[in-house]
Each structure stands twice: as structure tokens, then as C-alpha cells.
C-alpha positions as CSV (number, residue, x, y, z in Angstrom):
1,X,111.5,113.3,120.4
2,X,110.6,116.6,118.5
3,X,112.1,118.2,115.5
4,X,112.6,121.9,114.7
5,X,113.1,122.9,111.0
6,X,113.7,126.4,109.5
7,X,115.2,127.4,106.3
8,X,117.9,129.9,104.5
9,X,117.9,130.0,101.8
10,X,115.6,127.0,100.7
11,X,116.7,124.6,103.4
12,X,115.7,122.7,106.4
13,X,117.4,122.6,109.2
14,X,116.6,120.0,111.9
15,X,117.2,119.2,115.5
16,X,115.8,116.0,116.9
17,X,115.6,116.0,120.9
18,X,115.6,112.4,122.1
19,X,115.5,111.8,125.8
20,X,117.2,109.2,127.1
21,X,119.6,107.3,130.0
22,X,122.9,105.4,130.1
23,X,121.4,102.5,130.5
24,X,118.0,101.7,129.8
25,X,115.6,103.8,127.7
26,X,112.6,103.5,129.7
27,X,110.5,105.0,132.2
28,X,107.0,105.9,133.5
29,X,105.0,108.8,133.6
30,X,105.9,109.8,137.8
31,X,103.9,112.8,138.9
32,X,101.3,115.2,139.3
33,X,102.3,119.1,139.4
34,X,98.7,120.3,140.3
35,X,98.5,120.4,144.2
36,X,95.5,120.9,146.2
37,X,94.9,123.5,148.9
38,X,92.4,124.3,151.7
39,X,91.2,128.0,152.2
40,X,89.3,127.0,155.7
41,X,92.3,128.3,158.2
42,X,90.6,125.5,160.5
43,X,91.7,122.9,158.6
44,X,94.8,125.1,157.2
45,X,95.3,124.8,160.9
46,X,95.0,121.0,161.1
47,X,97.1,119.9,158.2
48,X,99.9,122.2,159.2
49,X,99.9,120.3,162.5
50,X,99.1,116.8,160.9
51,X,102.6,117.1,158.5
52,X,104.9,118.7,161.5
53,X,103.9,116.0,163.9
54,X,106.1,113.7,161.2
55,X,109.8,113.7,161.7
56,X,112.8,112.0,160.1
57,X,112.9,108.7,162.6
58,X,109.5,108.1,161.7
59,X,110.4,106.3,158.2
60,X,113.6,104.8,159.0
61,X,114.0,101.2,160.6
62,X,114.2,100.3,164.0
63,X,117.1,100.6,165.0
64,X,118.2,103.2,162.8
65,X,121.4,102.3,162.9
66,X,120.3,99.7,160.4
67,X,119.6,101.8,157.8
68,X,122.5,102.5,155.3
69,X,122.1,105.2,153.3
70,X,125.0,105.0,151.1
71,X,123.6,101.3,149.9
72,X,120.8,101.1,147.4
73,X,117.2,99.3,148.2
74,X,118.1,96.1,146.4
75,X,115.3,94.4,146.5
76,X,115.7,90.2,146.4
77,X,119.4,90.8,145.3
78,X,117.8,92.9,141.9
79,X,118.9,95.8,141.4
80,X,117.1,99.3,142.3
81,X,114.9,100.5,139.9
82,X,114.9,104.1,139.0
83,X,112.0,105.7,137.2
84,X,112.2,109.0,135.1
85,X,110.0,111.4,133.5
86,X,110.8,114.9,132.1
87,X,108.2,117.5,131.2
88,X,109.3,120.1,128.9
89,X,108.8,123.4,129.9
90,X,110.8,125.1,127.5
91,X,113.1,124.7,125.0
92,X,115.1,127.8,123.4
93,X,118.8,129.5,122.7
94,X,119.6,126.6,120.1
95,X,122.6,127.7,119.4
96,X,124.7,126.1,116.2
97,X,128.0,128.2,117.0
98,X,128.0,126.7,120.6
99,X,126.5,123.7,119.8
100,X,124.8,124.1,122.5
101,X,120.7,124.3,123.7
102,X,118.9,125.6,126.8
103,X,115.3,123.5,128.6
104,X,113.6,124.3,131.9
105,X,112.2,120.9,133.0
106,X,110.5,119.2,135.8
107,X,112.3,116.1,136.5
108,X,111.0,113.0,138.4
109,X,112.6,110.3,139.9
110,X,110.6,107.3,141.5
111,X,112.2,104.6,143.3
112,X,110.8,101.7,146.1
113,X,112.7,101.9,149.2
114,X,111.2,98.6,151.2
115,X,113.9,99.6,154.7
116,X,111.4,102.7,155.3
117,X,108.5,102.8,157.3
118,X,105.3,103.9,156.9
119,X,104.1,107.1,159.4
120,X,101.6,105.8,161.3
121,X,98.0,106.7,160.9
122,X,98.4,107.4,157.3
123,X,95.7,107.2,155.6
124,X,96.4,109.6,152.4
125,X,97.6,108.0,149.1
126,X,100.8,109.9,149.6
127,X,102.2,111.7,152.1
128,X,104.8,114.8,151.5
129,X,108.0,114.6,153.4
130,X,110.4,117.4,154.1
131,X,113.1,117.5,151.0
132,X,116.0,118.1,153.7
133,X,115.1,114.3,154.3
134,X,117.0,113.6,150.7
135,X,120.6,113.8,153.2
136,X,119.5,111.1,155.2
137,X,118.2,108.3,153.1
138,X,119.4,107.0,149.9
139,X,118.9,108.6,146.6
140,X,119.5,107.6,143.0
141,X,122.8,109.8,142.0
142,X,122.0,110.6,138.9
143,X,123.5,113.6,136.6
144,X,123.0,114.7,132.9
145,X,126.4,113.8,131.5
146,X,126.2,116.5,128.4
147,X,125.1,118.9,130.9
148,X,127.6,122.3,130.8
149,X,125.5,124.1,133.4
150,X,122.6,122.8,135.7
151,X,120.6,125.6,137.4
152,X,117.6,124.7,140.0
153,X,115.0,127.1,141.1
154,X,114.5,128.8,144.2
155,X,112.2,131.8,143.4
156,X,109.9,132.0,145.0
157,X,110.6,128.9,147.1
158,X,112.8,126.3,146.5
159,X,111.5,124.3,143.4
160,X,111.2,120.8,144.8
161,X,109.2,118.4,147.0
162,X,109.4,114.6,147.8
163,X,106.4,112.3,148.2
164,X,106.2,109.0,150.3
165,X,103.5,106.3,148.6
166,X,101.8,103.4,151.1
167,X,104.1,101.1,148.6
168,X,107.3,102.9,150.1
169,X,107.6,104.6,146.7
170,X,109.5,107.9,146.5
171,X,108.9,110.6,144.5
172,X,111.5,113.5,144.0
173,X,110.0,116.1,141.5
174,X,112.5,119.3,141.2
175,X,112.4,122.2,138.8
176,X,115.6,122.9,136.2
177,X,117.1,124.6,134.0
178,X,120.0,122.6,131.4
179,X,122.6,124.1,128.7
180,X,123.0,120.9,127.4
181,X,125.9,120.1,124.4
182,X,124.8,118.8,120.8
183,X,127.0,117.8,119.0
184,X,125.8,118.8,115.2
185,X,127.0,118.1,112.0
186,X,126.7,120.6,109.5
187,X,128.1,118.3,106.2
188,X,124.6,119.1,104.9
189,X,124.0,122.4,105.9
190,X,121.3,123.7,105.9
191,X,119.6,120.5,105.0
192,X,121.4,118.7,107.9
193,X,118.8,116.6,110.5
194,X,120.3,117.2,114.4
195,X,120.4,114.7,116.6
196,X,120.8,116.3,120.5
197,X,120.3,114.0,122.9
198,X,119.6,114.5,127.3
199,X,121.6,111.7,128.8
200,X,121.0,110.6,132.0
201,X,123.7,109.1,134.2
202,X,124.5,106.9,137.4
203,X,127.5,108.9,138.7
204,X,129.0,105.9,141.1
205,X,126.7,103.1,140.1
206,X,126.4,99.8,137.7
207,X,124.1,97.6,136.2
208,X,124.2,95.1,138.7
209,X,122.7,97.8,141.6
210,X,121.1,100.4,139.8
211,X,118.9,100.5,136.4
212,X,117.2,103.7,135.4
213,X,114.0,103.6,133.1
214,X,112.1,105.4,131.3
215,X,108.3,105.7,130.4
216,X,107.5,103.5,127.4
217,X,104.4,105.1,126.6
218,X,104.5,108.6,127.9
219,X,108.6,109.7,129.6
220,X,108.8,112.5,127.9
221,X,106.2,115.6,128.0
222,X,106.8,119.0,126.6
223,X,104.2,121.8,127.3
224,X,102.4,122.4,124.3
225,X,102.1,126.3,124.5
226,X,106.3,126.3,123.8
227,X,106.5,129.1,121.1
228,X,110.3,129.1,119.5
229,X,110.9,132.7,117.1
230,X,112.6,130.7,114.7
231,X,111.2,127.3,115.3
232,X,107.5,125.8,115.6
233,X,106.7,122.5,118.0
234,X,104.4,120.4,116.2
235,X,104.1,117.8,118.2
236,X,106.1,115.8,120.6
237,X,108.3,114.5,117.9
238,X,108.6,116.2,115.3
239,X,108.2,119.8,114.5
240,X,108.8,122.4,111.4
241,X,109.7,126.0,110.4
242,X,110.7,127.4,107.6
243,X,112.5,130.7,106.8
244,X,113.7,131.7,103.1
245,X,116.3,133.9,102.4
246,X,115.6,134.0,98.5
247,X,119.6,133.8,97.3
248,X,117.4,133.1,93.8
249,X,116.4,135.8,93.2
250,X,119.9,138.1,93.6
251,X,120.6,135.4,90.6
252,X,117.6,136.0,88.5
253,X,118.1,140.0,89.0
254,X,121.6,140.0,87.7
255,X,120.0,138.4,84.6
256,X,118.0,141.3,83.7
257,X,121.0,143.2,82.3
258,X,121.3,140.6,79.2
259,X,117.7,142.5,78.6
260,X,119.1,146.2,78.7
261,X,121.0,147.7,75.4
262,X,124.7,147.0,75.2
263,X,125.3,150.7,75.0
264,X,123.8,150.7,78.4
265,X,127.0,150.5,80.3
266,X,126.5,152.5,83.5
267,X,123.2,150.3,84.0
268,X,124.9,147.0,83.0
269,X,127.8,147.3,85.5
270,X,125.9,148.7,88.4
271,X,122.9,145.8,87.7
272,X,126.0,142.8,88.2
273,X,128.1,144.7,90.6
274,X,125.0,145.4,93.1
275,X,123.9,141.5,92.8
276,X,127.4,140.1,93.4
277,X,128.0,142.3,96.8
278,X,124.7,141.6,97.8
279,X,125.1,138.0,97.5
280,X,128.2,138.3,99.2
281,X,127.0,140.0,102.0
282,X,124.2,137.2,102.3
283,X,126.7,134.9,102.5
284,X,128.7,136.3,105.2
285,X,125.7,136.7,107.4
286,X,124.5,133.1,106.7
287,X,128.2,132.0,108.2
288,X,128.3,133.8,111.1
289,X,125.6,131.9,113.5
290,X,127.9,128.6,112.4
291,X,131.2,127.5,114.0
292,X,134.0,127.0,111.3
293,X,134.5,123.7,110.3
294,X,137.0,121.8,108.3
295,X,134.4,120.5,105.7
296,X,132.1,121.7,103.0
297,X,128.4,122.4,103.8
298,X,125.4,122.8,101.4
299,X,125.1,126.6,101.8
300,X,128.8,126.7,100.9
301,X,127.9,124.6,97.5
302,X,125.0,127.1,97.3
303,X,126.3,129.9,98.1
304,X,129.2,129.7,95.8
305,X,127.1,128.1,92.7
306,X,125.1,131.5,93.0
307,X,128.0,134.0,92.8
308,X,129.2,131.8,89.9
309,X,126.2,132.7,87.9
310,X,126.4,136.6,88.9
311,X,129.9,136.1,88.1
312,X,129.2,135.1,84.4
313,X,126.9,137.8,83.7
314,X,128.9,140.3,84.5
315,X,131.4,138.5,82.3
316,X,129.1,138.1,79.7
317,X,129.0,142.1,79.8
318,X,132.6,142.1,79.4
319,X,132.5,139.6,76.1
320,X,129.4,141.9,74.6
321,X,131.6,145.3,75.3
322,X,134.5,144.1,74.1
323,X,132.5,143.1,70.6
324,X,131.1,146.3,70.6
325,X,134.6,148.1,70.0
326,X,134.4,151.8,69.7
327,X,130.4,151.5,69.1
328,X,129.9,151.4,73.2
329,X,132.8,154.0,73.4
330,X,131.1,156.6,70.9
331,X,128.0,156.1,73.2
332,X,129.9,156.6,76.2
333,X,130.6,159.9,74.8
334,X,126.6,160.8,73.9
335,X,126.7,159.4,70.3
336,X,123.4,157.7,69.7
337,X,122.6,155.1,67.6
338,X,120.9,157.5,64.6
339,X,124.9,159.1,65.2
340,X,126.4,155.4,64.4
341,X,124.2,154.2,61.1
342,X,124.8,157.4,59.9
343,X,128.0,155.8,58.6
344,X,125.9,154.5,55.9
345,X,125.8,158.2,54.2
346,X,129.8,158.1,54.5
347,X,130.2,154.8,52.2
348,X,129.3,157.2,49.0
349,X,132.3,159.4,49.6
350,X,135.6,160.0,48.8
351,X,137.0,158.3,52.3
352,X,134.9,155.1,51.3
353,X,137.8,152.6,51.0
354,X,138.8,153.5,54.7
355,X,135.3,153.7,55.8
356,X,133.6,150.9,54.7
357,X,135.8,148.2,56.9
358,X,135.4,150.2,59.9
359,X,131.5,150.5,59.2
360,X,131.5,146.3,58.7
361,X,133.6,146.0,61.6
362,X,130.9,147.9,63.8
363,X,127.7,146.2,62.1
364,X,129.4,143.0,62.7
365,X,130.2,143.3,66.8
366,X,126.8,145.3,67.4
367,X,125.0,142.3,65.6
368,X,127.2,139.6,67.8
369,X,126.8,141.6,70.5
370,X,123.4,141.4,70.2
371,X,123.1,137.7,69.5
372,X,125.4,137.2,72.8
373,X,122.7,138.7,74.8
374,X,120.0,136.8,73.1
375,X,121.7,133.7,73.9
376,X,122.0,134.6,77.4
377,X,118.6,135.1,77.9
378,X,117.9,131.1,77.6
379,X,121.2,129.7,78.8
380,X,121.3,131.3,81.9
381,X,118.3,130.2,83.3
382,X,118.3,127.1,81.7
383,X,121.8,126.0,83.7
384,X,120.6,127.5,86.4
385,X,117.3,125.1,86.1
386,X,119.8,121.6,85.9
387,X,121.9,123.2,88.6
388,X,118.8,123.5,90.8
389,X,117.7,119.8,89.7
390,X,121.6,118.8,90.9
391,X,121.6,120.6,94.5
392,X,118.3,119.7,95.4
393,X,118.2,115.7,94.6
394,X,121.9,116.0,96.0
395,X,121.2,117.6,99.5
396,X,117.6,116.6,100.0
């Protein structure tokens, strides 16, 4: 089991590999991929003619007419034991639209087969057989049942080889590569855990003739030196990543405007206009790498809480404006703000009766205005602080 985590923005997002069969969840650890070889052509010469001196009748009964191939080894009336290990090659192309991963492995399969013979004169611990052989004898029909496309290696030779033990043990190592199915739920998205899962499967067989196993200790190997670009192995269990996309701060920089003068409306529109598209876009790039689904996920939650708060600041713009009256309009039109308290000299003239309301009316929205933005400038972040409080005990 392993787990890959990587976020966006502030998430985790996990997929757990668990290896197992259909029905046990056992095995040992079957081979040895480092083979031996003799430079000397003499005894080149010797093996070459030591391992073609071996044919097929040499490991089947006498008669061999005897020998069923169709029939599992049942040993005792017990059913045939089938032993599995996988090493891990590796592992990449998660795919969350497809639902869908991709592993080269080496796959082993060991099983006793007490009808064969032993070649005679053998005197090494194991002796390799041709893999045509397979046709001719029985072996274990196993598939991976989530499995939606198997691919075995031939470059530069065929990538397989079977092994005959003195205990009449056989060992069938082969080299694949899986698009297996997962499928993930994304309720909690992207704080979801994945559970994917490489099943193993009899294709014709039951309990009561075939059992496969795996390792308890050791079934399940994966290469250390597996390097994913959005994922990290840490182990053979578990594993983390993490990416941030900082949605955060798009939130924080539309906040700035409640800093910049109400008369400032070019700056003030352009500041909460320019966050709310880029959040937006964000969002439609964190949505296209997942399949659409009939539920709400955590980056939806996210997502929207976020736009909400760029939202209300531009709104708050709006409500300060709108209390400014003709203040923001005169500065639209280069008045400045010596230009506006020079309404003070007007209140000793003749026009003061139709003045002097106007001139309150102004004072009054600028200084509300004003205190609007002040406000702002702690209830913002403060709701934004509980709503963070809210997603992350919710989610995590």
C-alpha cells in the first residue's frame, strides 16, 4: 500500500494502492530478477548444450497421456495453491478524469505441480524451462479484473521466463504494463483519500481447486527510485506531495481596495474586477482534470466561499460610492478634495440657505464613506479567519 498526496489550493489529495486477490490476501515473495552469466564461450558452449538437451517429455509423467493439463495439481484433495508477488516498477498517468492509473510490474506466480518430473541429472537449485512449455502443462488462469488494457513486453526479447525447483515448484515471472480502473470519490475534494486497488482473479476457478495468496511479509515491492512530477513515494505505503495554488491570496488582494481613497474609482473597480476573473479562471482550471459529478466537492465549497468574499468587496465599493453622491462624481471630473472643502468659503454667502444642506449632505457620505471602509478593514479578514476555521475542521 502507498499513498500519493498533492495539493490545490491547500488540500491533499490521496490515492492508496492496495494489492490484493479475489480470494485470499496473501502471498510470498517468489523471485529473483538478477540472473547470472558466463563470459568463458567454453562453458557458454556447455550450458547452451546442457539446457537444449531438455525437452518437453522430460517433466511430464509416464505415460503422458496421464497428465491433464486442464486439471489443477490438487494435492491430497486440497486445493492448488497459487503464490503472488508484484514488484513495482512504475507507477504514473493517475488520471482523476479517467479514473484510471497506469504500473509496469513484474509479476510472479509460484505453484507445486507433484505430476512433473524432475530432468535427470539435475543438480542446480532450479532449472529454466522453455516458456512455450506454459501450453502444455497446467497454469493458474489468473487476470486482473479492473484491468482496461494489459500490455506485455517483448523488446528486446520476450519479457518472461519459467523456472522448475527440485520441489516441482514453478515459477512464471513476466514483465507488464496495467491501465487499471479506480474508482475515486471526490465528495471531499481535494481533501479526498483514494482507495485503487489491483485485483487478482481466477477466470474459471473456485475455492474448492484453486486459492491464490499473497506474501504476508513482503507481496508487494515497488522500486524505490519511482519519481512521480506531481507525486512523491515515500515509502511503500504511504507517500506525500503537496502543491498550493494560493486561492488566498486573490482574496486578501481584493481587500486592499478598502485601503485606497473612495475617490479612487478607476483603481477600486479594476483592484475587485481583476481578483474576481482571476479567481474564476483558477477555478475553471482546477475543474478541468475532474470528471463531472452529481455532488458537491470541497474545492466547489472553496472555490465559491472565495468569489463570495471578492464579491462583497466590490459591493462594498458600490455602498461607499453610492454614499459619496456627487463627491466621487466631481472627482471623476478632476475636482480634488481642496476643490470640495472649499464649500466652507460658500456658507458666508448670499446662496448659504441652498448651500449649506448640500455641503452637510457631502460631509456626511464622505465621513460614512470613510467609516465603511474602516470597517471593512477588520470584518473582512476577520470572517474570512472563522470561515477558514469552518472549511478546514469540516474537510480535514
Amino acid at each position: 500500500m502507498w499513498t500519493f498526496t498533492q495539493k490545490l489550493p491547500h488540500y491533499k489529495y490521496f490515492i492508496i494502492l492496495t494489492a490484493y486477490t479475489y480470494l485470499l490476501e496473501k502471498s510470498i515473495l517468489l523471485c529473483n530478477c538478477v540472473h547470472g552469466f558466463r563470459n568463458n564461450t567454453e562453458s557458454a558452449e556447455l550450458v547452451s548444450h546442457y539446457e537444449s538437451s531438455l525437452s518437453l517429455p522430460d517433466i511430464l509423467p509416464i505415460p503422458s497421456k496421464t497428465y491433464d493439463k486442464n486439471r489443477a495439481p490438487k494435492l491430497l484433495g486440497q486445493p492448488t495453491v497459487v503464490y503472488f508477488h508484484v514488484t513495482v516498477l512504475s507507477l504514473d498517468s493517475i488520471n482523476e478524469e479517467s479514473m484510471t492509473y497506469v504500473t509496469d510490474i513484474f509479476l510472479a506466480q509460484s505453484w507445486r505441480d507433484p505430476r512433473l518430473r524432475l530432468p535427470e541429472n539435475m543438480s542446480e537449485q532450479y532449472r529454466i524451462l522453455d516458456v512455450d512449455w506454459l501450453h502444455s502443462i497446467w497454469r493458474p488462469d489468473c487476470f486482473f479484473k479492473n484491468a482496461k488494457k494489459v500490455t506485455f513486453h517483448e523488446m528486446s526479447i520476450p519479457n518472461h521466463y519459467l523456472w522448475l525447483y527440485h520441489d516441482k515448484t514453478l515459477l512464471y515471472m513476466s514483465k507488464l504494463t496495467l491501465v487499471l480502473s479506480c474508482a475515486m470519490k471526490f465528495e471531499s475534494y481535494p481533501h479526498d483519500t483514494q482507495i485503487c486497488s489491483m485485483m487478482i482473479e481466477s477466470l474459471s476457478h473456485t475455492v474448492q481447486d484453486l486459492v491464490f495468496i499473497w506474501n504476508m511479509t513482503d507481496p508487494l515491492v515497488v522500486n524505490a527510485e519511482i519519481e512521480l512530477p506531481q507525486l512523491d513515494i515515500s515509502n511503500n505505503y504511504t507517500t506525500d506531495c503537496t502543491i498550493e495554488y494560493s486561492t488566498a491570496l486573490i482574496v486578501v488582494m481584493s481587500w486592499i481596495s478598502f485601503w485606497i481613497k473612495p475617490e479612487a474609482i478607476p483603481a477600486r473597480v479594476t483592484l475587485g474586477v481583476t481578483s474576481l476573473l482571476t479567481l474564476a479562471t483558477q477555478n475553471t482550471q482546477s475543474q478541468q482534470s475532474l470528471p463531472p459529478v452529481s455532488y458537491v466537492k470541497a474545492i466547489d465549497v472553496w472555490m465559491s466561499s472565495c468569489s463570495v468574499f471578492v464579491f462583497l468587496s466590490l459591493m462594498e465599493f458600490a455602498v461607499v460610492n453610492n454614499y459619496m453622491g456627487p463627491v466621487a462624481t466631481k472627482a471623476m471630473k478632476g475636482y480634488s478634495d481642496e476643490n470640495i472643502h472649499d464649500l466652507d468659503d460658500l456658507k458666508n454667502h448670499h446662496r448659504e440657505s441652498i448651500i449649506e444642506p448640500q455641503y452637510d449632505t457631502f460631509c456626511h457620505g464622505h465621513a460614512t464613506a470613510i467609516y465603511i471602509d474602516k470597517f471593512s478593514r477588520f470584518f473582512f479578514p476577520f470572517s474570512f479567519f472563522i470561515l477558514n476555521i469552518v472549511y478546514w475542521t469540516t474537510f480535514l
